[in-house]
C-alpha positions in Angstrom: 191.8 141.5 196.8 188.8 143.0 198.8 187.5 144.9 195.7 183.8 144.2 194.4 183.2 143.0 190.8 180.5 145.4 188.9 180.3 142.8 186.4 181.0 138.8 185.9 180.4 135.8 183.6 181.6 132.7 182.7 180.9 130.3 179.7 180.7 126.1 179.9 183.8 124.9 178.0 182.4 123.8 174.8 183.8 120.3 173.7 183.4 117.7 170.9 179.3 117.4 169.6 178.0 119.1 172.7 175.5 121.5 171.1 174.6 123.4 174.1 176.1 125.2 177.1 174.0 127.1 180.3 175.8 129.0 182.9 174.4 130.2 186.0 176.4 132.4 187.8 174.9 134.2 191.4 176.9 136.7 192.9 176.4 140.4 194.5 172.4 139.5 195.0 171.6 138.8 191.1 171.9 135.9 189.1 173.3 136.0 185.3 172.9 133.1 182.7 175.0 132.7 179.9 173.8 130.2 176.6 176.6 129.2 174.3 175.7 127.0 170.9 177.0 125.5 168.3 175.2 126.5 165.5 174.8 123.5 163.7 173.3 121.2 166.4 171.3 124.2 167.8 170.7 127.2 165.3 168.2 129.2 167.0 169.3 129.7 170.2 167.0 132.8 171.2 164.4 130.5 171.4 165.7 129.2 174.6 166.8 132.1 175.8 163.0 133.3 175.3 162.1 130.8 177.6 164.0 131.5 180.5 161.9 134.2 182.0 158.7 132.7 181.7 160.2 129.6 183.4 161.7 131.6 186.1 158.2 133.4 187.1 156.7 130.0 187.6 159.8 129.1 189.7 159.5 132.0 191.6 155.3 131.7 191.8 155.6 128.4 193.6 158.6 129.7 196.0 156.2 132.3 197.1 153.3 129.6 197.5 155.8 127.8 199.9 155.1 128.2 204.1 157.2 131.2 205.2 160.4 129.9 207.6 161.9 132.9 210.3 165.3 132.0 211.2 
């Protein structure tokens, strides 16, 4: 109790023919995604993950686009 993590992560449960899994886990000012598979349904998995930061710069573009709020 009271101690600060230097680390976490977590993982979706992975159940019956789901074929993919996304985590987002935001703590200590970052943010960490986890991707689990299964490797029949989805066997190249890096592709998505290459997609995440490309997808986040655009998410973060438009925030910065949007009217500043003080308070």
């Amino acid at each position: 109790c009271g101690s600060t993590l230097r680390q976490t992560m977590f993982w979706v449960p992975a159940s019956g023919d789901i074929g993919v899994g996304v985590s987002i886990l935001s703590y200590g000012g970052g943010v960490q995604f986890g991707l689990i598979t299964d490797k029949h349904l989805c066997p190249h998995p890096q592709e998505i993950i290459d997609r995440f930061e490309p997808e986040f710069e655009k998410l973060l573009l438009v925030t910065m686009m949007l009217p500043w709020v003080d308070g």
